[in-house]
N, C-alpha and C positions, 0 to 999 in steps of 0.2 A: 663626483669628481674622481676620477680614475688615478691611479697609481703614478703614470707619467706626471700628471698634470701636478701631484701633490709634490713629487720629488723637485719639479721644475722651480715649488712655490716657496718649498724647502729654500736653495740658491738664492732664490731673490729676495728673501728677508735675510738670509746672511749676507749676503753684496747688500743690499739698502741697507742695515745693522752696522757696515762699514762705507758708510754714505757711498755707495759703488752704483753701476747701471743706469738706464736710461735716464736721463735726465727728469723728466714729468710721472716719472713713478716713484711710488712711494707705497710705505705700509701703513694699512689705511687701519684703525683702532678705535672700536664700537663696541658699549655698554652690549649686553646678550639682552635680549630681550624678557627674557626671564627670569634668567640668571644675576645679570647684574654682571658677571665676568667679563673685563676686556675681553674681546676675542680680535684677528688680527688678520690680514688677508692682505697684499700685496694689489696693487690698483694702480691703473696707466690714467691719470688726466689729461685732459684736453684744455689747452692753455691759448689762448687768445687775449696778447694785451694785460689785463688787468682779471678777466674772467675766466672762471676756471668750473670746468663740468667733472663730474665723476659719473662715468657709466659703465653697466653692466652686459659686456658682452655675452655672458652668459643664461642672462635672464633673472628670475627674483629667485637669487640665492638667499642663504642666510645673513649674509651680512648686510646686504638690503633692506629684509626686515625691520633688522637689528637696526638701522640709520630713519630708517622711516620712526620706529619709536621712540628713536633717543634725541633725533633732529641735531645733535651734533656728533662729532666724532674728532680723534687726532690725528693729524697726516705726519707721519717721521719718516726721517732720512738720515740715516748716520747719527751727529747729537743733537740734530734740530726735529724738533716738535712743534706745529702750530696747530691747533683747536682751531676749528671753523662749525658753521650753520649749514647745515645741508636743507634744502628745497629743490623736492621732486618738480621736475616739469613737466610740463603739455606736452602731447604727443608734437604739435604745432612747432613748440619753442626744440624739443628733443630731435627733429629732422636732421637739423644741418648740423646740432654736435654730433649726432651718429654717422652722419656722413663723411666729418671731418674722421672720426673715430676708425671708420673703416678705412679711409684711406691712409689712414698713419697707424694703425696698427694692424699690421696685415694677415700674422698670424689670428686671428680673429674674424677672420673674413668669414671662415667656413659658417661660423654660427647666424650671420646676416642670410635673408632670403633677396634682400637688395645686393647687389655688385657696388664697387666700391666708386665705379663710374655711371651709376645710373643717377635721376635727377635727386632733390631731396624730396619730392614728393614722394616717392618710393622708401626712403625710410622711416616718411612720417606716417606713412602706411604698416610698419610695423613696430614704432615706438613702443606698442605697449605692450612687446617681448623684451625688452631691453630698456630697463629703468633709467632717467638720466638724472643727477640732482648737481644744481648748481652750488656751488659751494662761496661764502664768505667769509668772513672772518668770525670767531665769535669772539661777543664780550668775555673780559676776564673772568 
């Protein structure tokens, strides 16, 4: 991650910290995978109804990992915190949230090799650059 990008991520966990910015973003809060240390990274969900996806536009970063092994994580926003279940999906299921994805978040376009107007068949051709995991609720 380059210097712009950290400064940019800087801002947006102080505006989320003061429940500020986009609405469906939040800072997303993941055991290390070896560490055991929260670690914390700011993340745009894709919200449909009742369901809610977390993906990686930029591919399997560390905080991916880190949710792959820990299968839950905290999503906060200002002084709300809710714990959820993250479950990675199929390339199949992960199509038309990247799709949604690219089309509502557009700064992120460049990282897709699909356009944000091509079919979903086209992103589920590259799902498995771009981790998607569905999120629930977790038990207390």
């Amino acid at each position: 991650m380059g210097a712009g990008r950290r400064a940019a991520n800087a801002l947006v966990r102080a505006g989320l910290a003061l429940g500020l910015g986009e609405r469906n973003t939040r800072l997303l809060v993941v055991a290390g995978r070896k560490s055991g240390t929260p670690m914390s990274t700011p993340v745009t969900l894709i919200v449909e109804g009742e369901q809610r996806w977390l993906v990686s536009p930029y591919g399997e970063r560390a905080w991916v990992k880190n949710l792959r092994a820990a299968g839950v994580c905290e999503l906060r926003r200002g002084r709300r915190s809710e714990r959820v279940r993250a479950r990675e999906v199929s390339a199949a299921e992960a199509g038309p949230v990247l799709k949604r994805y690219a089309e509502r978040v557009a700064i992120t376009r460049p990282y897709f090799d699909a356009k944000h107007t091509d079919p979903v068949e086209r992103f589920i051709e590259e799902a498995e650059r771009h981790p998607v995991f569905e999120l629930t609720p977790a038990e207390p």
